[in-house]
Structure formats: structure tokens, C-alpha cells
MOPAC internal coordinates of N, CA, C and O (Angstrom, degrees):
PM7 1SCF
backbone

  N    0.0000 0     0.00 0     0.00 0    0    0    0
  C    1.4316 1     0.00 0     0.00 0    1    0    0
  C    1.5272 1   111.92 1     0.00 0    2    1    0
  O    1.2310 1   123.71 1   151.04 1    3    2    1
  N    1.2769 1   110.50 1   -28.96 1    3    2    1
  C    1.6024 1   116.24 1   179.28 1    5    3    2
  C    1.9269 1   114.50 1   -42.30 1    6    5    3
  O    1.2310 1   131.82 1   143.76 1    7    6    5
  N    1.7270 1    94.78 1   -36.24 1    7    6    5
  C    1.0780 1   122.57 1  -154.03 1    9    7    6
  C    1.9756 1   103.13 1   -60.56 1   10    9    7
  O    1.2310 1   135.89 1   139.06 1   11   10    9
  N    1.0654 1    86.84 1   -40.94 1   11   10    9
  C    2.1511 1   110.04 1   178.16 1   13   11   10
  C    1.5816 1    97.29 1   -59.56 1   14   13   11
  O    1.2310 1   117.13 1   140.14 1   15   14   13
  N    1.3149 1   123.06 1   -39.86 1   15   14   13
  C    1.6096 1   117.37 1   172.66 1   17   15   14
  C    1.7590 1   132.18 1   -94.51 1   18   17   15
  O    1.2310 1   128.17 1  -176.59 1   19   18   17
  N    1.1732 1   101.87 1     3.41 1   19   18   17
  C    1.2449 1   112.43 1  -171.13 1   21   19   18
  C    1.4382 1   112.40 1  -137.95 1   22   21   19
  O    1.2310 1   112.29 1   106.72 1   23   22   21
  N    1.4064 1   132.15 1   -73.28 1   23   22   21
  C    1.7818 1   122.95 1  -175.32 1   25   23   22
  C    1.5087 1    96.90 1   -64.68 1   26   25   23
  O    1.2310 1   123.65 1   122.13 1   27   26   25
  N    1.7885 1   110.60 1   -57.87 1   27   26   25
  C    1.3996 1   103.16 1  -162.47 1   29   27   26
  C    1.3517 1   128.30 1   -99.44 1   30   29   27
  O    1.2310 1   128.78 1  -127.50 1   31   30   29
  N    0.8234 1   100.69 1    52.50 1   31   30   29
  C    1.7782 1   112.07 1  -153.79 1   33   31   30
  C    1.5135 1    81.32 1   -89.21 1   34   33   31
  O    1.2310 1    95.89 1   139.03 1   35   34   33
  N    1.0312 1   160.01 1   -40.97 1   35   34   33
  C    1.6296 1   135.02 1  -130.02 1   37   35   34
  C    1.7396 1    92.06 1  -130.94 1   38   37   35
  O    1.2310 1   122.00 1   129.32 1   39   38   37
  N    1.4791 1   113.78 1   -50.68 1   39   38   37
  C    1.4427 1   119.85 1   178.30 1   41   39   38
  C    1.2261 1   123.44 1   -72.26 1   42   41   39
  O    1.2310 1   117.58 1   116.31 1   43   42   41
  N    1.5494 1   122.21 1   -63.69 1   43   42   41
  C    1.7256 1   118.56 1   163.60 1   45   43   42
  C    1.7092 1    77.76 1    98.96 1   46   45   43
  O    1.2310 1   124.59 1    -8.26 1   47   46   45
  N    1.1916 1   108.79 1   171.74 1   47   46   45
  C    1.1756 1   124.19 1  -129.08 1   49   47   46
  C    1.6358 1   101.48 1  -151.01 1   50   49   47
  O    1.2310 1   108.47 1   -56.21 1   51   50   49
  N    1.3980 1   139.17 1   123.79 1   51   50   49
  C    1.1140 1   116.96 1  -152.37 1   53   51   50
  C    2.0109 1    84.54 1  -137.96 1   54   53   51
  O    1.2310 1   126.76 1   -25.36 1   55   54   53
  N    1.4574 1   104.60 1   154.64 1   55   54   53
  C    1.6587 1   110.07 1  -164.45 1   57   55   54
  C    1.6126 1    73.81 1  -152.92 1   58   57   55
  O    1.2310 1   135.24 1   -51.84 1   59   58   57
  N    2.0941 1    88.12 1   128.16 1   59   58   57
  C    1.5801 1   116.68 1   164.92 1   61   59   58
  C    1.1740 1   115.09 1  -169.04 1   62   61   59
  O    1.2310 1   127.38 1   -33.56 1   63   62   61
  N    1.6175 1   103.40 1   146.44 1   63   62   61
  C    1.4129 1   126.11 1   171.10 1   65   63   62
  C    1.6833 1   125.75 1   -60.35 1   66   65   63
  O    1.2310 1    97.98 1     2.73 1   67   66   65
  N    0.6939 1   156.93 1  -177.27 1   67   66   65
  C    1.3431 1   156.94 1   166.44 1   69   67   66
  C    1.1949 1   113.97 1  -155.69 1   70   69   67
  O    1.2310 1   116.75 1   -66.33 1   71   70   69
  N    1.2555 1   123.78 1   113.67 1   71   70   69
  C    1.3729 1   128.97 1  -177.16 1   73   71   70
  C    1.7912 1   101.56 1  -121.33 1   74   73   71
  O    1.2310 1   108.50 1   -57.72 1   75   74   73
  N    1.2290 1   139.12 1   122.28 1   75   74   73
  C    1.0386 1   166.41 1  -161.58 1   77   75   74
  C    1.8419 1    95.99 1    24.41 1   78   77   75
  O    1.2310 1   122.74 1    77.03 1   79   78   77
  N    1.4023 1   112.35 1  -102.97 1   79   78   77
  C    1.4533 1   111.57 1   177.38 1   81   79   78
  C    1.7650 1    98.77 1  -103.99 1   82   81   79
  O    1.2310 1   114.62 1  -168.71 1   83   82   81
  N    1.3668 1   127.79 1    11.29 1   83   82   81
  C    1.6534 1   135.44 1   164.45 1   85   83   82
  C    1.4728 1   111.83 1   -93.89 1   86   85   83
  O    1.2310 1   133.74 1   -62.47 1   87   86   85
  N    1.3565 1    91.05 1   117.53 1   87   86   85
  C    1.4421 1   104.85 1  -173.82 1   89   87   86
  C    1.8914 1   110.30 1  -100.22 1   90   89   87
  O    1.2310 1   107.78 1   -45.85 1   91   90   89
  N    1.0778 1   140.42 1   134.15 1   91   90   89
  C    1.3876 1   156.13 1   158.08 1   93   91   90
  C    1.4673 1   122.34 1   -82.43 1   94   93   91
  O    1.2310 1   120.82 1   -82.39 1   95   94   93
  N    1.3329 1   116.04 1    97.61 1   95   94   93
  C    1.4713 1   120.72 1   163.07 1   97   95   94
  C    1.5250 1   109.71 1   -53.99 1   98   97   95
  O    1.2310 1   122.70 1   -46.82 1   99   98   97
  N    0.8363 1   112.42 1   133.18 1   99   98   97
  C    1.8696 1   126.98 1   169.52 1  101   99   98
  C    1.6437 1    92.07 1   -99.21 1  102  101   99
  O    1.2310 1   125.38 1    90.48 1  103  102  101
  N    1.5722 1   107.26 1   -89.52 1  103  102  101
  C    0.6774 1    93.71 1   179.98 1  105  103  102
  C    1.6604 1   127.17 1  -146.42 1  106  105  103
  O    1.2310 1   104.06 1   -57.77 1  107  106  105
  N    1.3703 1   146.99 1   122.23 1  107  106  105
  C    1.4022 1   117.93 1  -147.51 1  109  107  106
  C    1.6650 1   101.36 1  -126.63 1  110  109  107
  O    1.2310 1   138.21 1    -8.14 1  111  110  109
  N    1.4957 1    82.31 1   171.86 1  111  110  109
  C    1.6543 1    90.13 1  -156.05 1  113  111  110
  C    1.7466 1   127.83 1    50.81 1  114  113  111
  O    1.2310 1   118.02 1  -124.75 1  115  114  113
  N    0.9568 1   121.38 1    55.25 1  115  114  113
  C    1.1292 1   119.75 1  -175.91 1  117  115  114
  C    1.2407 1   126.43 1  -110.74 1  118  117  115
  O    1.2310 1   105.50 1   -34.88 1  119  118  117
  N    1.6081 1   144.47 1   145.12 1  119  118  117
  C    0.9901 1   116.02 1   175.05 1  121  119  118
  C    1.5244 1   121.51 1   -84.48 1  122  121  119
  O    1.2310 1   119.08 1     8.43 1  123  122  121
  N    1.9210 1   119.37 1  -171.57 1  123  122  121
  C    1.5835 1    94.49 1   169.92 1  125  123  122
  C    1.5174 1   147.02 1   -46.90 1  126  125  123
  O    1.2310 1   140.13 1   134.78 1  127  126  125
  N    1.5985 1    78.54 1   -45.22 1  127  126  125
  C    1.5639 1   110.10 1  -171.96 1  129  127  126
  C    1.9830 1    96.25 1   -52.51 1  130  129  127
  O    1.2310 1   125.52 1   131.06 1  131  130  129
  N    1.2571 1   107.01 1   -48.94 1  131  130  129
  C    1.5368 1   110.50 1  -176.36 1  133  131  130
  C    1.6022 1    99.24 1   -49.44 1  134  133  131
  O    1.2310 1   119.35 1   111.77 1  135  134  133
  N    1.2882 1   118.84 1   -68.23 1  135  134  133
  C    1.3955 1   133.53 1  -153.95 1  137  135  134
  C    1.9161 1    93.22 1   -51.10 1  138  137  135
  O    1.2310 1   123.47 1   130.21 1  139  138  137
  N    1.2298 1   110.95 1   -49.79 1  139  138  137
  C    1.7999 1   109.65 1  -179.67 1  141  139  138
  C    1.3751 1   110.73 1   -68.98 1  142  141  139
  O    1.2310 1   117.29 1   144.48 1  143  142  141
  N    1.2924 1   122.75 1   -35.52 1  143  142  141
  C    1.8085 1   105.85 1   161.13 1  145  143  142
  C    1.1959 1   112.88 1   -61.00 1  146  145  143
  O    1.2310 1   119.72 1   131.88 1  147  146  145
  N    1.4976 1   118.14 1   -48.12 1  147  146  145
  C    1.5928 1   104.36 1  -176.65 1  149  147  146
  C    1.6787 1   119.71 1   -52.39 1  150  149  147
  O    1.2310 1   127.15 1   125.29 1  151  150  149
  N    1.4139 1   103.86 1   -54.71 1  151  150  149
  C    1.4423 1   120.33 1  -162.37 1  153  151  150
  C    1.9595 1    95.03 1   -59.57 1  154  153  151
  O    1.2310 1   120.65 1   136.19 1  155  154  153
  N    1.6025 1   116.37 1   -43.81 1  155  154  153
  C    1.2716 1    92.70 1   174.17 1  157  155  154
  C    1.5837 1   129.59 1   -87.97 1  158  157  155
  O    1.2310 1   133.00 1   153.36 1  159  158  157
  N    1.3958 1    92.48 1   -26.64 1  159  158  157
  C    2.0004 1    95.58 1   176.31 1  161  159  158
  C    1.3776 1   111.84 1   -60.31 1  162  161  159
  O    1.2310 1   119.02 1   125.32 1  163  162  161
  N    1.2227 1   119.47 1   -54.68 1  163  162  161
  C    0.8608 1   133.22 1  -159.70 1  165  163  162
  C    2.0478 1   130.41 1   -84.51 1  166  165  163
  O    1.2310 1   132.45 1   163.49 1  167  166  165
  N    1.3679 1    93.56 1   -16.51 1  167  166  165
  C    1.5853 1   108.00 1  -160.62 1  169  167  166
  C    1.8377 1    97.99 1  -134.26 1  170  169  167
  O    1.2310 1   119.10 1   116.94 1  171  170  169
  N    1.5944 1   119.32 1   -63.06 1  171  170  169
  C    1.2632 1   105.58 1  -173.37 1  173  171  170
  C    1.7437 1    99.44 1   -81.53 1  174  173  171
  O    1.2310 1   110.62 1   101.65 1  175  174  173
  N    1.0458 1   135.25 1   -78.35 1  175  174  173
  C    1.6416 1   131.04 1   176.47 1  177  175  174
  C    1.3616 1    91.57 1    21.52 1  178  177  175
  O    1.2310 1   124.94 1    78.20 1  179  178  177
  N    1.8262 1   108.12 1  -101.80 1  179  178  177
  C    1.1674 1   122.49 1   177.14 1  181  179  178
  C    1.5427 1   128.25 1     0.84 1  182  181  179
  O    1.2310 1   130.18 1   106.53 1  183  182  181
  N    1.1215 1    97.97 1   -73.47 1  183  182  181
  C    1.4251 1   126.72 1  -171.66 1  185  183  182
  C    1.0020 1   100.77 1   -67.23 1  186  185  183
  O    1.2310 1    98.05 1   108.41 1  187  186  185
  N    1.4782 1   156.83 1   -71.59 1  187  186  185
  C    1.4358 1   153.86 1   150.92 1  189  187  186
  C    1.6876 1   103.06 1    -7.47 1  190  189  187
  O    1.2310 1   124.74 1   121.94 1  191  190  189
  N    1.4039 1   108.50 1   -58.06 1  191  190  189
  C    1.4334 1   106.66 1   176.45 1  193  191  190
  C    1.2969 1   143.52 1   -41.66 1  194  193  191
  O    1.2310 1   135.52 1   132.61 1  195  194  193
  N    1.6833 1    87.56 1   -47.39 1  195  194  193
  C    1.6354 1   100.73 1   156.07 1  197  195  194
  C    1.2829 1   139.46 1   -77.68 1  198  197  195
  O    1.2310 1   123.90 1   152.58 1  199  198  197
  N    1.8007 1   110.12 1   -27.42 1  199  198  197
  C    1.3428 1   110.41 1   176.37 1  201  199  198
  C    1.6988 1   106.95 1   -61.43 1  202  201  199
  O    1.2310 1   126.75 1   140.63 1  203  202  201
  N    1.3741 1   104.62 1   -39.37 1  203  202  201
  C    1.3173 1   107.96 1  -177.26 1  205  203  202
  C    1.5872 1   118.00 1   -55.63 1  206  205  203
  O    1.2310 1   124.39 1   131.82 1  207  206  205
  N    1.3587 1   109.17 1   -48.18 1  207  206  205
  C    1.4709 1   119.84 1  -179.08 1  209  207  206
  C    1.8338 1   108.45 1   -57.79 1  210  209  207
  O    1.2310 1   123.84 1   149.45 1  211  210  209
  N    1.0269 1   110.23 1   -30.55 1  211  210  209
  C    1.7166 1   122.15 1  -167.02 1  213  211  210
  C    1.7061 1    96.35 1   -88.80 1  214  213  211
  O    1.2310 1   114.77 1   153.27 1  215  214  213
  N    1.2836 1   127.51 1   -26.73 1  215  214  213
  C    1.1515 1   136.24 1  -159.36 1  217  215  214
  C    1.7478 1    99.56 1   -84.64 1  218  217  215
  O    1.2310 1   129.12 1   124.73 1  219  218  217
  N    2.1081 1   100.03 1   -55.27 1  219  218  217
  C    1.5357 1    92.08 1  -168.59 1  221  219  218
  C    1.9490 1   102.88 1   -69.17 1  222  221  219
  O    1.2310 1   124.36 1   141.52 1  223  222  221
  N    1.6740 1   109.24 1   -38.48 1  223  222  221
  C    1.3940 1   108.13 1   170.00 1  225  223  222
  C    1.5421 1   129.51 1    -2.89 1  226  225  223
  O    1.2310 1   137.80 1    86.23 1  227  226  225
  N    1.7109 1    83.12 1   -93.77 1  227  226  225
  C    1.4304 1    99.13 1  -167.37 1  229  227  226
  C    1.5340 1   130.31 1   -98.97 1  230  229  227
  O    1.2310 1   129.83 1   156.52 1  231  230  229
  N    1.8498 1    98.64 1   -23.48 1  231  230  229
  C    1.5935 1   100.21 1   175.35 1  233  231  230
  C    1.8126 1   111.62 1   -88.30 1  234  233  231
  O    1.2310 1   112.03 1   179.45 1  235  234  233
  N    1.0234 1   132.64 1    -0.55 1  235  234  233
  C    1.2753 1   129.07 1  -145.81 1  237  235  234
  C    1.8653 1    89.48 1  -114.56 1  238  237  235
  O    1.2310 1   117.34 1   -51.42 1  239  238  237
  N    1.2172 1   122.67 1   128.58 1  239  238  237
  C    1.5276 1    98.27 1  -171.80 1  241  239  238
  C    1.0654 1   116.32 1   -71.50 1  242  241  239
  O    1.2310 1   110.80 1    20.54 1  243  242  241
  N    1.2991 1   134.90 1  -159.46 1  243  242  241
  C    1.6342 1   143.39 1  -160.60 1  245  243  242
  C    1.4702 1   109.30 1  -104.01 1  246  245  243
  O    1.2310 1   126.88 1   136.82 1  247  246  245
  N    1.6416 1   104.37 1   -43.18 1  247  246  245
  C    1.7336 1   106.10 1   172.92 1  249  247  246
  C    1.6827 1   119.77 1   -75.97 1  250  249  247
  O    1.2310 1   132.20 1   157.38 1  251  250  249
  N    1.7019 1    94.05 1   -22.62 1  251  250  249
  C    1.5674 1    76.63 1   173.88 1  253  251  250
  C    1.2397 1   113.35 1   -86.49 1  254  253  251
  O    1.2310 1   108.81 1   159.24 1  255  254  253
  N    1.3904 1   138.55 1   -20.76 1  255  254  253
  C    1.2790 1   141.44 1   177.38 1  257  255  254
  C    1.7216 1   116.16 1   -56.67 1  258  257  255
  O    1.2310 1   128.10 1   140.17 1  259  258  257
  N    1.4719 1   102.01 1   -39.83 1  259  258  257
  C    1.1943 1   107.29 1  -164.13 1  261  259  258
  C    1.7824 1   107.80 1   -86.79 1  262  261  259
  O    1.2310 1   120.75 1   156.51 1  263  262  261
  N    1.6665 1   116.16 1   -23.49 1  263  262  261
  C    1.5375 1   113.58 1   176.99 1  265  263  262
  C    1.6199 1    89.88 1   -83.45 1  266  265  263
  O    1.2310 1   119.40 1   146.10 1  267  266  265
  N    1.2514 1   118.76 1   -33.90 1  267  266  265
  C    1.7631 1    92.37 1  -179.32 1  269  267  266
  C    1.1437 1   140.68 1   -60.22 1  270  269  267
  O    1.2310 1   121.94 1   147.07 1  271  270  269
  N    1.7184 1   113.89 1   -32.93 1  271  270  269
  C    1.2471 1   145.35 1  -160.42 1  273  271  270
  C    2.1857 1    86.47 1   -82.51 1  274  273  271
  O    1.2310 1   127.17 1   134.91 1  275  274  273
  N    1.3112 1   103.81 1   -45.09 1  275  274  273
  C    1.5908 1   102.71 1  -164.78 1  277  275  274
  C    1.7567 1   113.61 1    39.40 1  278  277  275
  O    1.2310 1   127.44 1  -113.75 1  279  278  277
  N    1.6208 1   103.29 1    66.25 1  279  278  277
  C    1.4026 1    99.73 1   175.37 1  281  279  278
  C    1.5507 1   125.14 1   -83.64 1  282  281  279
  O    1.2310 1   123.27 1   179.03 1  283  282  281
  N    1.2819 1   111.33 1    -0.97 1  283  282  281
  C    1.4072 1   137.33 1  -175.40 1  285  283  282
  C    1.3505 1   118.46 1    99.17 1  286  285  283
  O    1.2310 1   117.56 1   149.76 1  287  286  285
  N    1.1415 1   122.25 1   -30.24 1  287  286  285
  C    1.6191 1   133.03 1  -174.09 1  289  287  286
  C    1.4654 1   117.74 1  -149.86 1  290  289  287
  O    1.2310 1   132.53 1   -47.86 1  291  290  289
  N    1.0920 1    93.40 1   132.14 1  291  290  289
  C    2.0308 1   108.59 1  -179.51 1  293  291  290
  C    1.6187 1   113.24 1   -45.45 1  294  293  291
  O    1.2310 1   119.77 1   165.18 1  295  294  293
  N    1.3503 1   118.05 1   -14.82 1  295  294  293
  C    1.0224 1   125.43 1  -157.51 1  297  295  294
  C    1.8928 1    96.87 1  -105.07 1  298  297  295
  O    1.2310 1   118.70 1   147.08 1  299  298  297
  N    1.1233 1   120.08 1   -32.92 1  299  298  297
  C    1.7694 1   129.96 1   154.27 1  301  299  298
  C    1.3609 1   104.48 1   -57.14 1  302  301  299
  O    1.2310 1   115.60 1   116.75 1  303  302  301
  N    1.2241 1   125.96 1   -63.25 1  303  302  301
  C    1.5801 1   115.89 1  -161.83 1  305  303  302
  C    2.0853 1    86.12 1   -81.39 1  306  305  303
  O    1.2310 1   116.57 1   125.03 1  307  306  305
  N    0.7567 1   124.13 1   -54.97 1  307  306  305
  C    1.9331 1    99.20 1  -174.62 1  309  307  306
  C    1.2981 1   112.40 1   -51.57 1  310  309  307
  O    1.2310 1   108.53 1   158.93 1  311  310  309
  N    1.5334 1   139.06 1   -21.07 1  311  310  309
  C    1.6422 1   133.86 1   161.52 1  313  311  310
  C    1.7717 1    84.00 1   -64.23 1  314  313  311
  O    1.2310 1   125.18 1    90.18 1  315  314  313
  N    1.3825 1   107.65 1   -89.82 1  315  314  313
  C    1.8243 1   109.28 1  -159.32 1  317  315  314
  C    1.5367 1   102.65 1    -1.16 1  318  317  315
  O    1.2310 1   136.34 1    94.23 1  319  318  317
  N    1.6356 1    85.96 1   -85.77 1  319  318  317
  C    1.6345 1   105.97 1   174.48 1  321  319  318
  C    1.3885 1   113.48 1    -7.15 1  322  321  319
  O    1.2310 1   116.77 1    83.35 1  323  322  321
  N    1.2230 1   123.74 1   -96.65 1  323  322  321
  C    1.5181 1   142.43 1  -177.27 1  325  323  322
  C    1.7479 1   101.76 1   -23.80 1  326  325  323
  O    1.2310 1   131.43 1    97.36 1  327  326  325
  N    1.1970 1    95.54 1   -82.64 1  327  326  325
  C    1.6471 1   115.78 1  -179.77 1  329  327  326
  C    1.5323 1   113.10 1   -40.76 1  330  329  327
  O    1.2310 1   120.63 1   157.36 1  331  330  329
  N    1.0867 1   116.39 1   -22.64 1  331  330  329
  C    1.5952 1   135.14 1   165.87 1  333  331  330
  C    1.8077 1   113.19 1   -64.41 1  334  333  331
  O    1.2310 1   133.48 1   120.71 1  335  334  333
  N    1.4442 1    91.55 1   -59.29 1  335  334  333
  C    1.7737 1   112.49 1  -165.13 1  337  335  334
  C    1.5176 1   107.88 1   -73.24 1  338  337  335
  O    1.2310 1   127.24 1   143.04 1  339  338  337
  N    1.5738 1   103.67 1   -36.96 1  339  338  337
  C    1.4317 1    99.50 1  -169.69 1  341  339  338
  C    1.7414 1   123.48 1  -144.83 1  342  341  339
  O    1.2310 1   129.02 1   173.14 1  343  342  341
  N    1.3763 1   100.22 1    -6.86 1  343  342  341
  C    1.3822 1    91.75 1   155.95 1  345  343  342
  C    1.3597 1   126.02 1  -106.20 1  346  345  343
  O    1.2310 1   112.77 1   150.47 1  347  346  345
  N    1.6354 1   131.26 1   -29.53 1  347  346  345
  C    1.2217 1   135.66 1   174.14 1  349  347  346
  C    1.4976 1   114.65 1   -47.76 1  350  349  347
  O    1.2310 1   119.05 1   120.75 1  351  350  349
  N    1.3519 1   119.42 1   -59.25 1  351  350  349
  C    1.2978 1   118.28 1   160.02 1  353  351  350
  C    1.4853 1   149.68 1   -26.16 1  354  353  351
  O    1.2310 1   135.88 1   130.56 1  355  354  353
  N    1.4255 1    86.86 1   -49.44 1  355  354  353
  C    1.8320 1   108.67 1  -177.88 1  357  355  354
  C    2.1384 1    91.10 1   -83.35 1  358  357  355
  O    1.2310 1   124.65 1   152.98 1  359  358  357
  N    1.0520 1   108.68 1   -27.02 1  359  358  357
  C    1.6890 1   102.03 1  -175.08 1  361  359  358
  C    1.9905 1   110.85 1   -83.37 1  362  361  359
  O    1.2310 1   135.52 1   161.27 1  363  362  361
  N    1.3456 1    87.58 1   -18.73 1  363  362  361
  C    1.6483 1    97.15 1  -170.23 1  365  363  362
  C    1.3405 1   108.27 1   -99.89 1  366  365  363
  O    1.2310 1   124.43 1   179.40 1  367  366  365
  N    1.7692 1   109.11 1    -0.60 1  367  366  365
  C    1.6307 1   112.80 1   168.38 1  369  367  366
  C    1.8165 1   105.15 1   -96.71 1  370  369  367
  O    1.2310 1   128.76 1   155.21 1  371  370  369
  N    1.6553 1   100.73 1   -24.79 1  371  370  369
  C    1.5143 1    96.29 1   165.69 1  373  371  370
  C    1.0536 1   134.16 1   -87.41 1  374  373  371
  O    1.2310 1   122.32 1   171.03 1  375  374  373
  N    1.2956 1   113.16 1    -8.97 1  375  374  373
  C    1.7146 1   108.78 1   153.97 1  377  375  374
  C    1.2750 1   115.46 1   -89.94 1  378  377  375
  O    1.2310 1   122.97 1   157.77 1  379  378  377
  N    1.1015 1   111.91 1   -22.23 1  379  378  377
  C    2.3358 1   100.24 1   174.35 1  381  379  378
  C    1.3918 1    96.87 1   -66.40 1  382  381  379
  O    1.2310 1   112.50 1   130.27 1  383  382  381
  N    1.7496 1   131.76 1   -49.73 1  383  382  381
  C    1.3732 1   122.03 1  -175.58 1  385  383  382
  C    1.6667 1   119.43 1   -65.34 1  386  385  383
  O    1.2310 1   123.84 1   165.27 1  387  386  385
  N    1.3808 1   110.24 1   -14.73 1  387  386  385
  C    1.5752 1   108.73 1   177.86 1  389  387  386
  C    1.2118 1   119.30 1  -109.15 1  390  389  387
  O    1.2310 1   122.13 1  -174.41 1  391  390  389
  N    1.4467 1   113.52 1     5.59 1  391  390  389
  C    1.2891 1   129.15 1   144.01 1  393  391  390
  C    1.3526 1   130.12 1   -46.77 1  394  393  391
  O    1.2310 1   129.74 1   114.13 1  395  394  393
  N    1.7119 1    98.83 1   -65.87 1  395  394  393
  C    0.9565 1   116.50 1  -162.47 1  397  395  394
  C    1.6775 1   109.36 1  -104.26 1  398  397  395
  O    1.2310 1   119.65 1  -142.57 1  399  398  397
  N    1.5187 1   118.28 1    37.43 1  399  398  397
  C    1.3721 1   146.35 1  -150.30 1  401  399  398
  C    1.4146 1   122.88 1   -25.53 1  402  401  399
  O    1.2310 1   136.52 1   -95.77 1  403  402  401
  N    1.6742 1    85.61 1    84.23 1  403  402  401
  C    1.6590 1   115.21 1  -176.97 1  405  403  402
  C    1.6703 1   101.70 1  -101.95 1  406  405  403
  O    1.2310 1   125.15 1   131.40 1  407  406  405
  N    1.1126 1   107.72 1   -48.60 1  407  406  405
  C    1.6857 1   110.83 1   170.90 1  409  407  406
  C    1.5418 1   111.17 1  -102.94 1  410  409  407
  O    1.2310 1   120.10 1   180.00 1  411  410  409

């Protein structure tokens, strides 16, 4: 953090994607301190989110998920389930990409 008051204090610091000859601002002029909120709010969070979501999904078995959860009925944990496997994911890749304003 020192770094936001001292090297980059005057220039700021600019983070981008490059996609063929299309370039993506992340984020420009910024100082450090900015660049480590971004890089964690914005980029690992996420991503933790999903490994996690993909983790209880698919590696974790089905009976233990379902006596842990004790949702009362098979029919709660098969929504959970689902909404776990295949929609949380696809929504938690559209907010890391509209975050980071690719879409």
C-alpha cells in the first residue's frame, strides 16, 4: 500500500486485457492500493466463489450433501442441487465478466 503514496503517486498505474488488436481497460491510472481492491473484490472473491460452488456440486457426494443440508425433503435439496450445478455458476461468470467490463 505504501506503493499508492510513493512510486505511483503521480502516474497511476493502468491494468488490460488484450484481445487480438482490442484492447480492455481494467483499470487506468490507478493507484496500488486501487489495483489490490480490484484484483481481490473484484477477480479472486468471485473465483473462490465458483471454485467453491463447483467443489460442493460435483465432487462432494449427493448423500452427504443432502443429510447435511437437512432441507426436509428430497425435492429442496434436487432444486438446491440443480441451482448449485448449473445456474450459480453461469451467473457468477456474469458478474466476474461485468465486472471486469467484457460484456
Amino acid at each position: 500500500m505504501i506503493f499508492s503514496y510513493n512510486v505511483w503517486n503521480e502516474e497511476g498505474f493502468t491494468l488490460a486485457l488484450f484481445f487480438g488488436d482490442e484492447a480492455v481497460r481494467l483499470v487506468k491510472n490507478a493507484g496500488f492500493d486501487d489495483i489490490v481492491i480490484f484484483l481481490s473484490s473484484l477477480l479472486i472473491q468471485p473465483f473462490a466463489a465458483l471454485m467453491l460452488c463447483l467443489f460442493l456440486a460435483w465432487v462432494i457426494p449427493r448423500q452427504i450433501g443432502y443429510r447435511r443440508l437437512g432441507l426436509g425433503g428430497r425435492s429442496w435439496f434436487e432444486i438446491w442441487n440443480y441451482l448449485l450445478r448449473y445456474v450459480t455458476p453461469v451467473l457468477l461468470l456474469v458478474v466476474t465478466l461485468g465486472a471486469i467490463r467484457v460484456i
